[in-house]
N, C-alpha and C positions, 0 to 999 in steps of 0.2 A: 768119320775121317778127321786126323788131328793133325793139321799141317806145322811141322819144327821147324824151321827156321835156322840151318846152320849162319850166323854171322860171322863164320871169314872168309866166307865167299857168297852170301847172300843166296842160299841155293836151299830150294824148300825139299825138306821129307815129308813123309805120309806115313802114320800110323794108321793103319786100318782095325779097325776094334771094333773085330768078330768075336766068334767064340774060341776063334783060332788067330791070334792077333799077328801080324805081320808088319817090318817096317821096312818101307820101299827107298830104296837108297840110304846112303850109308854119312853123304859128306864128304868134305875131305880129312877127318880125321882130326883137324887141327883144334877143334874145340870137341874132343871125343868124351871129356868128362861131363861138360853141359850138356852136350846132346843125349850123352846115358841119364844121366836127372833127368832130364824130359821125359824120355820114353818110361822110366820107370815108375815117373809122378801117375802116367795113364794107365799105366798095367798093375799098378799095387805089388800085388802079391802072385800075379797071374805071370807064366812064363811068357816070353817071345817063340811063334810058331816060327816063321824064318825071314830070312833079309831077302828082298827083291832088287834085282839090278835093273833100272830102265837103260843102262848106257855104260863103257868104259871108262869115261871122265874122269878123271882124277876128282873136280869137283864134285860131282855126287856118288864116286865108289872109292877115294881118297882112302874112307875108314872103313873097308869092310874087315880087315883083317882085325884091327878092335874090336869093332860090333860084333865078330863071331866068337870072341874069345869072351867079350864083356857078357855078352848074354846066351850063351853056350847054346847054339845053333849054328843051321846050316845057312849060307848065302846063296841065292842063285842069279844066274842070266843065260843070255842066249849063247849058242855053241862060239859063236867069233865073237862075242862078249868076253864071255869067260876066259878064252886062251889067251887073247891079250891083257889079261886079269892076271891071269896063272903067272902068264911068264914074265911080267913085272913089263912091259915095252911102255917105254917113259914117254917116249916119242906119240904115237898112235893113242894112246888115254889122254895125252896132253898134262901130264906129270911133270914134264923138262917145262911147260911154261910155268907151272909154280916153283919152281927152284927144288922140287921133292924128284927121290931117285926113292920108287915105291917097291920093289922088288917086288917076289911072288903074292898074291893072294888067293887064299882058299876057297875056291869056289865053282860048287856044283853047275851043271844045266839042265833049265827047262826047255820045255820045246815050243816052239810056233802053232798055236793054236790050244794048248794047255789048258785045262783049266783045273786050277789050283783051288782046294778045297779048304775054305776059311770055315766048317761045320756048318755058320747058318748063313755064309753065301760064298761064293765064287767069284774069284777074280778070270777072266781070259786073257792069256799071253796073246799082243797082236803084234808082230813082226810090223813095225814102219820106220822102213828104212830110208836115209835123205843125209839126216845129223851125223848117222855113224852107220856102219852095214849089218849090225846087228842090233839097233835101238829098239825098244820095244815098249808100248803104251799096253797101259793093264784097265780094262773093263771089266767093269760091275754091272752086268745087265738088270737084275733087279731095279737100284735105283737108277741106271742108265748113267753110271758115270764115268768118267775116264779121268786113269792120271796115267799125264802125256808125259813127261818125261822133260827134252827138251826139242821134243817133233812141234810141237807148236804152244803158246802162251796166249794169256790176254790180250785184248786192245789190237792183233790184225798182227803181231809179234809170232818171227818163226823161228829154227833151228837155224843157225848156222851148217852150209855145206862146205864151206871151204878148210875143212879140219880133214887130218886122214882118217880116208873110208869114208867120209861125207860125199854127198851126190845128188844134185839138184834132181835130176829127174826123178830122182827116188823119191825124194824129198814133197813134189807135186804130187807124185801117186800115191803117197801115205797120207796127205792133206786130201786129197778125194776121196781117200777110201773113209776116213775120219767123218768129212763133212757128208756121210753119208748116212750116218748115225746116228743123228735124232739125240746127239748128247746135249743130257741136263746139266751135269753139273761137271766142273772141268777143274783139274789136282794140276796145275803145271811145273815143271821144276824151278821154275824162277818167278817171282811177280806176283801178285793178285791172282787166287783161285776165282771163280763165278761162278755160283749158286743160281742156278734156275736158267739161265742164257746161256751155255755152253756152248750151244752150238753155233749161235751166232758169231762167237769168236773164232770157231773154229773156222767156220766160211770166211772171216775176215783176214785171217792169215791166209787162206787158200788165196783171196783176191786180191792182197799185197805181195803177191809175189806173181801174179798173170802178167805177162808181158815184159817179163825177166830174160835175157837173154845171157848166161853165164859164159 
């Protein structure tokens, strides 16, 4: 797992490098030429299998329409992922707060419970909704890890629900079903991954938000 680093908005991708490599969000696009050197310092000579969307964000799906063109592949997300993807809504991705008018992006959908075939492992699509109504955290049962997206981060750190299609109670019940998981090692979209404590964080973002009344 190769965490990138877009810096203009401080918002981590994930190379996953199987025998089928995939890279999990996109960025926003604005440093789309560093972000390609990156990805391509890891893969050599080897193609990109496909782009995964954890969310509509401008900040982590910004560049999908590059990344599909730069590395001539398919993008995916979930079904109310994607159509606010398609149809370019500047509003609901949160596009209008970076001054960017994204228009359409190409991109396919995977479904809720999916499990996407990397050759020598598998990721699973997990619907946890709270952030956005169609965010989705990708697990690796093998090594028991998750990258959460922006459903929850390190240090007791959650998703923001107050964006459209954000929704606290969702947001609890994706954080239980999370902390339910015995996760090792934890990919988030923003901040410090954690290697071998995963879950612990995970619980702790559950218990920073108990006694929340929105």
């Amino acid at each position: 797992m190769h965490q990138i680093v877009d810096r203009s908005f401080e918002v981590n991708l994930y190379l996953v490098d199987a025998e089928r490599p995939v890279l999990v969000d996109t960025g926003t696009g604005r440093d789309h030429e560093g972000t390609a050197a990156k990805v391509r310092a890891i893969l050599q000579d080897r193609p990109l299998d496909a782009i995964l969307i954890t969310h509509r964000h401008f900040d982590h799906a910004g560049g999908v329409r590059g990344a599909v063109l730069e590395f001539r592949t398919d993008a995916y997300a979930s079904q109310e992922e994607a159509e606010a993807l398609r149809s370019g809504d500047a509003r609901s991705t949160g596009a209008e707060l970076f001054g960017a008018e994204p228009g359409g992006s190409p991109v396919r959908v995977f479904s809720y419970g999916q499990k996407i075939d990397l050759g020598d492992a598998h990721l699973e699509v997990l619907h946890t909704p709270g952030h956005t109504a169609g965010h989705v955290c990708l697990w690796e049962p093998a090594s028991r890890s998750l990258l959460s997206g922006d459903c929850v981060f390190t240090g007791g750190s959650v998703g923001r629900w107050d964006l459209p299609t954000g929704d606290f109670g969702q947001l609890q019940g994706s954080l239980r079903r999370l902390a339910a998981m015995e996760v090792v090692d934890l990919f988030p979209g923003h901040g410090p991954e954690a290697r071998g404590d995963g879950a612990d964080h995970v619980r702790l973002g559950l218990e920073s938000i108990r006694g929340w009344r929105p």
